[in-house]
MIVO-610980 format. One record per residue (C-alpha): x, y, z. Coordinates in steps of 0.001 Angstrom, whole numbers, plus 500000, padded with zeros to 6 digits. Layout:
BEGIN
XYZ/...
***
This chain:
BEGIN
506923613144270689/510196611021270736/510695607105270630/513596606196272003/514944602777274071/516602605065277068/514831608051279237/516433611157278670/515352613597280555/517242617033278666/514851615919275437/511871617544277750/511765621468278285/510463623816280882/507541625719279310/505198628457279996/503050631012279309/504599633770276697/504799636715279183/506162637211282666/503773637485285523/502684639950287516/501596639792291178/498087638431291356/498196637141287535/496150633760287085/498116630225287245/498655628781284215/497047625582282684/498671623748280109/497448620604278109/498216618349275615/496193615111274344/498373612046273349/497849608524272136/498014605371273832/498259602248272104/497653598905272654/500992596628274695/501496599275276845/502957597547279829/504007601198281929/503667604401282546/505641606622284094/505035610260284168/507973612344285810/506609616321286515/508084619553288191/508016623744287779/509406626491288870/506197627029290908/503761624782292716/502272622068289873/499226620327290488/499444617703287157/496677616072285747/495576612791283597/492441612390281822/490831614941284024/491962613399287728/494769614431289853/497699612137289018/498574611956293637/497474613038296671/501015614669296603/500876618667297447/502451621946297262/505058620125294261/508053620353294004/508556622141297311/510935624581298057/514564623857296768/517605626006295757/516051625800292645/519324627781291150/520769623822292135/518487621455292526/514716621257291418/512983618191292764/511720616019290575/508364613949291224/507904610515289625/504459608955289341/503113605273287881/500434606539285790/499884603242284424/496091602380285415/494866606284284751/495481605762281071/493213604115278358/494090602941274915/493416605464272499/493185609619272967/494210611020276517/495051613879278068/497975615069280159/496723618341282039/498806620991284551/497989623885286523/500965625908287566/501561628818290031/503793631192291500/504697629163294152/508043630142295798/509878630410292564/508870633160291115/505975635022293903/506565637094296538/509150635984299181/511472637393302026/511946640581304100/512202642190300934/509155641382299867/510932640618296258/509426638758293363/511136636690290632/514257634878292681/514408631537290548/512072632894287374/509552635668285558/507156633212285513/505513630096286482/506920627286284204/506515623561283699/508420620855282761/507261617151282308/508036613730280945/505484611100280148/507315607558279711/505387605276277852/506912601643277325/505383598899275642/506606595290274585/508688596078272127/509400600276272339/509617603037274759/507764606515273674/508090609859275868/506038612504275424/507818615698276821/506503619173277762/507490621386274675/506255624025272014/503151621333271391/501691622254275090/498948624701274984/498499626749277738/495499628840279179/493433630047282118/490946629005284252/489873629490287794/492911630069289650/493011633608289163/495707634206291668/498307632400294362/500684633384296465/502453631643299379/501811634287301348/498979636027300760/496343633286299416/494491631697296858/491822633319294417/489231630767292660/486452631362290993/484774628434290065/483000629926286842/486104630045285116/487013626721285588/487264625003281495/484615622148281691/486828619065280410/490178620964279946/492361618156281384/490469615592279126/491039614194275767/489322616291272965/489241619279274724/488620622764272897/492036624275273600/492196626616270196/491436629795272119/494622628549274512/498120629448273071/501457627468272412/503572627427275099/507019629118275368/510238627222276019/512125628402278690/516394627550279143/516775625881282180/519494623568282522/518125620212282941/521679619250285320/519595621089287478/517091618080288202/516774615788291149/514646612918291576/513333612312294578/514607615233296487/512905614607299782/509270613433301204/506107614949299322/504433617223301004/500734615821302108/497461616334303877/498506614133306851/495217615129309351/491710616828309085/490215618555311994/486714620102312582/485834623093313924/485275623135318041/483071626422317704/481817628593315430/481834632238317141/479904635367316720/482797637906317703/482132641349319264/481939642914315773/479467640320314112/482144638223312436/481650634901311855/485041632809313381/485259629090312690/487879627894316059/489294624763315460/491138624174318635/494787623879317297/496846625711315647/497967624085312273/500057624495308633/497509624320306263/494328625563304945/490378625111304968/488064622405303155/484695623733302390/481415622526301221/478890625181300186/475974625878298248/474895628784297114/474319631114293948/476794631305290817/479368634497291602/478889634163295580/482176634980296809/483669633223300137/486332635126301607/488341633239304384/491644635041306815/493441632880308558/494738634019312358/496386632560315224/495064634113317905/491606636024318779/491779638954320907/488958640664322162/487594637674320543/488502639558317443/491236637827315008/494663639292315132/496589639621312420/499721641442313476/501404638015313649/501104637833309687/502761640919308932/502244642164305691/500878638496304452/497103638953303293/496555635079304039/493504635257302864/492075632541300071/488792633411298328/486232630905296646/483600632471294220/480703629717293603/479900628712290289/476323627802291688/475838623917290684/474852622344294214/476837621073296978/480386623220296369/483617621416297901/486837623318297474/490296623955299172/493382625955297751/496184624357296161/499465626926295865/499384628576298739/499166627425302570/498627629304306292/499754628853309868/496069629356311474/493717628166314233/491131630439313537/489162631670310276/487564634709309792/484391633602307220/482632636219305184/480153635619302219/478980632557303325/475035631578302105/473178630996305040/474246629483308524/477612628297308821/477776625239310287/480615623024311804/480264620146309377/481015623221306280/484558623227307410/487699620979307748/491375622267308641/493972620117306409/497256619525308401/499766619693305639/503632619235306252/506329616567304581/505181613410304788/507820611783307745/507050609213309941/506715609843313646/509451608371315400/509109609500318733/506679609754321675/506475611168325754/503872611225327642/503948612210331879/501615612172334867/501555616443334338/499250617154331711/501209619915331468/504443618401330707/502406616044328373/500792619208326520/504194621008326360/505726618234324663/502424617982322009/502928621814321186/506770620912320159/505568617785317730/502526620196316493/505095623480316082/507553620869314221/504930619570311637/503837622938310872/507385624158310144/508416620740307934/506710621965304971/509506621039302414/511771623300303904/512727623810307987/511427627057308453/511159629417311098/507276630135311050/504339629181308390/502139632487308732/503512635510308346/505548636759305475/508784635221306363/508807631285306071/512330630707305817/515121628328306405/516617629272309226/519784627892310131/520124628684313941/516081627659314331/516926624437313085/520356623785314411/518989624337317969/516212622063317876/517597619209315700/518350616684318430/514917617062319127/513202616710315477/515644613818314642/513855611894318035/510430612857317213/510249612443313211/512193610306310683/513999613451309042/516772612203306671/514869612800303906/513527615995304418/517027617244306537/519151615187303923/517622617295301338/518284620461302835/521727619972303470/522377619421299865/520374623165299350/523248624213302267/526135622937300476/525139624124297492/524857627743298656/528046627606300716/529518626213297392/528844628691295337/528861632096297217/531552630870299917/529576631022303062/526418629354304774/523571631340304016/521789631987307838/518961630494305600/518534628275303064/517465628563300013/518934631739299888/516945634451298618/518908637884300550/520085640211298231/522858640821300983/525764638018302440/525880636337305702/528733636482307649/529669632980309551/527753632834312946/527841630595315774/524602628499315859/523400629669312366/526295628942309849/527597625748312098/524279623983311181/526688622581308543/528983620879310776/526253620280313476/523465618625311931/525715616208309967/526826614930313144/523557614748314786/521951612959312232/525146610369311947/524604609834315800/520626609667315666/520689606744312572/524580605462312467/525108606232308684/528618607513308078/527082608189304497/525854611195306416/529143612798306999/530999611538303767/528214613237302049/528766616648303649/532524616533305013/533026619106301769/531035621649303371/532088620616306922/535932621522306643/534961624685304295/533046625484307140/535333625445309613/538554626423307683/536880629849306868/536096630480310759/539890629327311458/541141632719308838/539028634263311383/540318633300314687/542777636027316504/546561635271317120/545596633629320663/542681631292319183/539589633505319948/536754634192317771/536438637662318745/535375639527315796/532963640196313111/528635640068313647/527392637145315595/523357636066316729/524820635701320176/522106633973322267/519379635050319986/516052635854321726/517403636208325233/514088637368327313/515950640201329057/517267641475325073/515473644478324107/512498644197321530/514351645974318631/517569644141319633/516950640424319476/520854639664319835/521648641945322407/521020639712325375/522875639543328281/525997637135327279/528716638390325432/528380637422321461/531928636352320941/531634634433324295/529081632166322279/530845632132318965/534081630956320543/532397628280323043/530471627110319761/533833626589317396/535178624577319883/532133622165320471/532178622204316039/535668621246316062/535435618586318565/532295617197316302/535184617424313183/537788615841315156/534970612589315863/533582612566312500/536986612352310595/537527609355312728/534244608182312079/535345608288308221/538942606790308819/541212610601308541/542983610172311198/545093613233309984/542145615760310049/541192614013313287/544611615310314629/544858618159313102/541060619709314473/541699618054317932/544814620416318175/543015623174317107/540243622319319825/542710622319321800/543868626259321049/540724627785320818/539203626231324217/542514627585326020/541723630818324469/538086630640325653/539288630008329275/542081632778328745/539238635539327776/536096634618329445/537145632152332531/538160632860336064/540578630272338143/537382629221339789/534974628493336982/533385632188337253/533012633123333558/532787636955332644/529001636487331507/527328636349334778/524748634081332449/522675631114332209/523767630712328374/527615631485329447/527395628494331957/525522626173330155/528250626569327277/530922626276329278/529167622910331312/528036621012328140/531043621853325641/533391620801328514/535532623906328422/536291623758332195/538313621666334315/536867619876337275/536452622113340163/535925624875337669/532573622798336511/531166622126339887/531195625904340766/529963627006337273/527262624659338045/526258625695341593/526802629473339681/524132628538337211/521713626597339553/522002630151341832/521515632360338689/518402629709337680/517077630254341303/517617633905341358/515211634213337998/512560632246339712/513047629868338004/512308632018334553/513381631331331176/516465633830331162/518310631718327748/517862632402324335/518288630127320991/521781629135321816/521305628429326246/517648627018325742/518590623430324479/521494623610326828/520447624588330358/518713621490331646/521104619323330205/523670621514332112/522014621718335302/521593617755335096/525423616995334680/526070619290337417/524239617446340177/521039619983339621/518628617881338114/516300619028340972/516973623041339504/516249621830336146/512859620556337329/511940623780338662/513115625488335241/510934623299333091/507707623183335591/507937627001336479/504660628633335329/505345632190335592/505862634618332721/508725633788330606/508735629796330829/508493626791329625/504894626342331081/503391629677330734/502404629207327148/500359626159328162/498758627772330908/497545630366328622/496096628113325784/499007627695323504/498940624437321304/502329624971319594/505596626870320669/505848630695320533/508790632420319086/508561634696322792/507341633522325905/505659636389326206/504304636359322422/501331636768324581/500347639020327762/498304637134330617/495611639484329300/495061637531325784/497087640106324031/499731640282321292/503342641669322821/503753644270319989/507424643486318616/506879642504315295/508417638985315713/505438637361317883/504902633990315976/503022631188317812/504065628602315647/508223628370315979/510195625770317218/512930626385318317/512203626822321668/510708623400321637/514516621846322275/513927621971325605/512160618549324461/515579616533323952/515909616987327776/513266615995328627/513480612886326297/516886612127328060/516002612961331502/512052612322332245/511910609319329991/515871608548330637/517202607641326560/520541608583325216/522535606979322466/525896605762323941/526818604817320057/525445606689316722/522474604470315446/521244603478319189/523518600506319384/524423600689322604/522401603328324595/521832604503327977/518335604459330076/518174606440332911/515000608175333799/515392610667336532/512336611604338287/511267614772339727/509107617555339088/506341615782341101/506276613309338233/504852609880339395/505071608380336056/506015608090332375/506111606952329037/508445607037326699/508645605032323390/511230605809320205/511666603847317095/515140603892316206/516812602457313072/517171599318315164/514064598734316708/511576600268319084/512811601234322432/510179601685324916/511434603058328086/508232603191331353/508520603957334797/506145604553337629/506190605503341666/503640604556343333/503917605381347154/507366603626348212/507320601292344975/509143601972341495/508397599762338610/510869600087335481/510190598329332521/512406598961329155/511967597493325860/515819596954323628/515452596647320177/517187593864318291/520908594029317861/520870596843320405/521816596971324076/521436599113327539/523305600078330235/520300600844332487/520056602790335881/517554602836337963/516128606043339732/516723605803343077/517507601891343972/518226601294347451/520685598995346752/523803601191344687/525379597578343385/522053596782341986/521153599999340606/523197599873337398/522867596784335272/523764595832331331/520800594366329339/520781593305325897/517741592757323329/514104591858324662/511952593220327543/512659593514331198/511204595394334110/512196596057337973/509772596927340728/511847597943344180/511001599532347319/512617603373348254/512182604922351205/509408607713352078/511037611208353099/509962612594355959/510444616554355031/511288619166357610/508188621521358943/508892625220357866/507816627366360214/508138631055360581/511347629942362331/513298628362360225/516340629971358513/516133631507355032/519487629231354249/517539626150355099/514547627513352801/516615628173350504/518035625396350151/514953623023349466/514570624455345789/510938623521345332/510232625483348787/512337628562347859/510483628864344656/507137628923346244/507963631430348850/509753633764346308/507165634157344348/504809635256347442/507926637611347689/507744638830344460/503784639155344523/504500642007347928/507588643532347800/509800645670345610/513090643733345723/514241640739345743/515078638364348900/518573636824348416/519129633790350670/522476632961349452/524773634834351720/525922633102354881/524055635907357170/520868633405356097/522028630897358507/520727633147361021/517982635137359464/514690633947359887/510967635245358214/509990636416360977/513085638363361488/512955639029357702/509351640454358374/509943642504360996/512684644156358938/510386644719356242/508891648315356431/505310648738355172/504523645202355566/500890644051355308/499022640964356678/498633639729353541/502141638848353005/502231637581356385/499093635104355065/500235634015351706/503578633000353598/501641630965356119/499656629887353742/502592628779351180/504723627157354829/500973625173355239/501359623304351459/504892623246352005/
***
């Protein structure tokens, strides 16, 4: 114990138990009683590990706080939690208690499968503050802790908890407690520079859910379905006899109404509760947690009923900033799986997944989908954090780790989409909430960043060498060859400096360099010309025939005028020619829509998004999925796993398609960073008829609805305070009226369009003119591709004159029911 009048936090230590640990060794509890006299006006206790702490005080958890201190670079920064212990004390003997695991410090983690990346073992550190009228007293974790064992008996982040209730020390976090069996605890040297209050959000329970069925499957196991799946773990409440063990596996999916587990990998995910046999049992793990919608429950005494469970949501404790919902309950479920898939991957750190043994930081994953996160969650905190994990990594081994923390045993080399997150997500977060703080914070790391790709760029400008992601997760890439999609990787890499140097160029304006403005607008300036040079023809045809290659070149500008419009009737053809198919990857995915929609295809990008076919947007929903897969095809149309050994169903980053729809079906964009002057312009289509969009920005709510009803429109918008609107309404009959400036407060339009009258298709009409109504060639194409071998190409100017019937007729082997399912499609036409 030291009195001082000033907290100093290097006086505490990090301690722990005397030996390293080995995989599935018991947490460790520590313990020491103290003394708390009368005055005391405060008290603060301040408590981290390297491990997952759960701290104590006089025998009750000191917050609902969980899964502390998260996941840092703890080789930089470990977060530091503070707590007002105040009304938990007593004057006279107390007791400060801890249990401490693995966690991801010093368990199991990455493809390796490696143990021990921060430390040998589970260790604590902790400061109690105690000031009174006229002193301050801290009691700090040292060689006086004592430190045992009790019921945790193992933990791992990815393969589970182990507790066994019988060895839980009656008392052992309360004063006068028996701890002479226990042994002193061992200081450990860890730099206390290392520190950080206040790192980012806690991690909490922020949701319960019950089960929606309890199955029988095929085999006789008992499955507990609870209708979502979650980041988390299971509540129960059992009775039963002392050493009763209840063994729970967590799954995502059930096939053959069987769980299925190839999505974990080699994580066991698996917690187990023995009973200690004292009536009603309520227990849930603490230092571990699973991506799951189902549980597999063995052991359990008697009938399992719903009421026994509860699923605890558990990811960083934002606020939800952003909402959509449509007239498709499609669209409106599609957009629920991205918010679900984003929780479940906010837990501490952006990650990938939560199930399988993986869990990581991705850079691309997040980089992609951070327009959209930024919309639908607060995320400075948790993404403000992060980035300080990213500089610090990039500081010290001279790159961006592809994720962070960094636990490879191997460098990354600087990738388009991946290592850019360090220039990117700066600049989408200083345009989301208008803090410059946001880039003057990370400019460091920015200009690293992109003066190490510069030493890279050939004599011309390009970015033609060295490994790249390219458009990661293309559909058409081969299963053991995620990166080998269809557009070239260099393509990507050089299209994606030149977007990250026009995002330098703004943000040292933004912070008053004009010089490094200059100086990365110039060097925009040479590597788009060599981008055109190597990839573009005169006319806008680029040299990967690609969705990704267009939507590049469309929404980082790297063509001139009449180059854009043909890349964009180039991409709305290739769209069209997939049926309307998913055919992007990480990089083309967030980009497609958008680039359809400045191209004059907003019609196209309709079809892309409301396609329902195997790989799209929609087909996940239409087979049950209540968060976004890492494949479209994670599963078959028969309920089963596609066998690749990267089949998540809990990844977002295939959710961005969500920050087009935000901008297009509910019609927001910022104009300015921080939503000070912004732009609403729904755009129906899609057979939408309505809908609602509402975000809270750092000014205000903005509440954006619109509705058709027959020939009627009604749009009413809500501005924020200090905010204003250039608004444009979806198809006003009147073009002087249909763009108007509003500032703060409500307003709302109703106005009359008129009714198309569509064209009959008969059997008669000309492919071209099918063709050309989008929504009408997608229907018919896919009665195409239901009969025949090959596919029908309507885009050559010999369908002015072609017909189906004379189309038919051509057709050898042709069999009345194609002729029906075309009459039929003609008839709902």
């Amino acid at each position: 114990m030291t009195t001082s009048t000033s907290i100093d936090l290097s006086s505490a230590r990090f301690i722990s138990a005397e030996h390293p640990a080995a995989e599935g060794d018991p947490a460790a509890y520590f313990r020491r009683d103290f003394t708390v006299e009368h005055g005391l006006q405060s008290a603060t206790l301040r408590v981290t590990a390297l491990g997952i702490v759960e701290p104590y005080v006089n025998g009750s958890r000191v917050s609902e706080d969980v899964l502390t201190p998260g996941w840092t670079s703890y080789h930089h920064r470990i977060a530091l939690s503070s707590y007002d212990i105040t009304d938990q004390l007593v004057v006279g003997e107390n007791a400060l208690g801890a249990v401490v695991s693995e966690g991801w410090a010093v368990g199991k983690m990455g493809f390796e499968l490696r143990r021990h990346h921060y430390a040998d073992r589970p260790s604590l550190f902790a400061q109690l503050t105690l000031v009174y009228d006229d002193r301050t007293v801290t009691i700090d974790s040292d060689a006086t802790f004592r430190v045992g064992e009790g019921a945790v008996r193992s933990a791992g982040i990815y393969d589970g908890e182990t507790y066994d209730a019988r060895l839980e020390p009656t008392g052992w976090s309360m004063p006068g407690f028996d701890d002479s069996s226990w042994k002193g605890a061992t200081e450990q040297k860890v730099d206390a520079a290392r520190l950080v209050i206040d790192a980012a959000p806690p991690i909490r329970r922020t949701q319960e859910l019950s089960p929606v069925e309890i199955i029988t499957s095929p085999s006789g196991r008992t499955i507990a379905d609870f209708g979502q799946v979650i980041t988390g773990w299971v509540r129960l409440r059992v009775r039963g006899p002392a050493g009763q063990t209840v063994t729970l596996r967590y799954a995502e999916l059930l096939t053959g109404g069987e769980p299925e587990y190839e999505t974990l990998r080699t994580a066991q995910a698996t917690d187990r509760y023995t009973l200690r046999g004292w009536g009603t049992e309520t227990w849930e793990p603490s230092f571990t947690f699973h991506g799951f919608r189902y549980v597999d429950v063995e052991g359990w005494p008697g009938e399992l009923r719903p009421s026994d469970l509860t699923a605890v949501v558990v990811h960083s404790d934002m606020t939800r900033t952003g909402w959509l919902e449509t007239s498709d309950p499609l669209l409106s479920r599609l957009h629920e799986n991205v918010v679900w898939s984003m929780r479940g991957n906010f837990v501490g750190v952006p990650t990938d997944c939560p199930q399988r043994d993986e869990r990581l930081g991705w850079t691309g994953d997040l980089h992609a989908f951070a327009p959209t996160a930024a919309f639908l969650y607060d995320v400075r905190g948790v993404l403000g954090s992060w980035l300080q994990d990213v500089a610090a990594e990039q500081q010290e081994k001279g790159y961006v780790p592809w994720y962070v923390p960094d636990i490879s045993s191997t460098p990354s080399a600087p990738t388009a989409l991946w290592s850019d997150v360090v220039v990117g997500l700066p600049w989408t977060l200083y345009w989301e909430y208008g803090d410059v703080e946001i880039l003057r914070q990370n400019w460091p790391a920015m200009s690293a960043f992109v003066d190490q790709v510069e030493a890279l760029l050939d004599p011309s400008g390009l970015w033609g060498s060295g490994f790249q992601f390219g458009d990661w997760l293309d559909p058409d890439a081969p299963a053991s060859d995620a990166s080998g999609g269809k557009t070239d990787r260099h393509l990507v890499a050089t299209a994606s400096f030149v977007k990250t140097l026009r995002q330098m160029s703004d943000a040292a304006l933004a912070l008053g360099h004009a010089d490094d403005s200059a100086r990365y607008r110039n060097l925009e300036g040479r590597v788009r010309k060599a981008f055109r040079d190597e990839y573009v023809a005169a006319s806008g045809r680029l040299v990967s025939d690609s969705a990704t290659a267009y939507a590049l070149a469309i929404c980082y500008d790297l063509l001139d005028k009449d180059q854009r419009a043909h890349a964009g009737a180039r991409l709305a053809h290739l769209v069209a020619k997939s049926g309307y198919t998913v055919s992007t990857g990480f990089v083309g995915t967030p980009l497609v829509a958008h680039a359809l929609s400045q191209t004059g295809y907003v019609d196209t990008a309709y079809l892309l998004l409301t396609e329902q076919d195997c790989p799209s947007f929609l087909y996940p929903v239409t087979q049950g999925a209540t968060t976004i897969w890492e494949r479209w095809d994670a599963v078959r149309p028969d309920g089963t796993l596609n066998s690749t050994g990267m089949t998540s169903l809990n990844h977002y980053a295939l959710g961005s398609i969500a920050d087009w729809m935000h901008q297009t079906i509910g019609g927001l964009e910022a104009l300015e960073p921080g939503y000070q002057r912004m732009r609403i312009a729904p755009r129906p289509g899609g057979g939408l008829t309505s809908a609602h969009l509402v975000h809270d920005t750092v000014r205000g709510r903005v509440d954006i609805a619109w509705e058709i009803d027959g020939g009627s429109v009604t749009v009413t918008v809500t501005v924020p305070t200090g905010a204003s609107a250039q608004v444009v309404l979806p198809d006003h009959p009147d073009s002087a009226g249909a763009e108007v400036e509003v500032m703060a407060g409500t307003h709302s339009w109703t106005y009359t369009v008129p009714v198309e009258n569509k064209e009959e298709y008969t059997f008669d009409t000309p492919l071209q003119v099918l063709a050309g109504d989008r929504a009408a060639w997608r229907t018919l194409t896919g009665v195409f591709k239901k009969h025949l071998p090959f596919p029908i190409d309507a885009s050559g100017p010999e369908a002015a004159s072609v017909t189906l019937s004379l189309l038919l007729s051509a057709i050898p082997h042709r069999t009345p029911e194609l002729e029906r399912d075309l009459r039929e499609a003609l008839v709902n036409l």
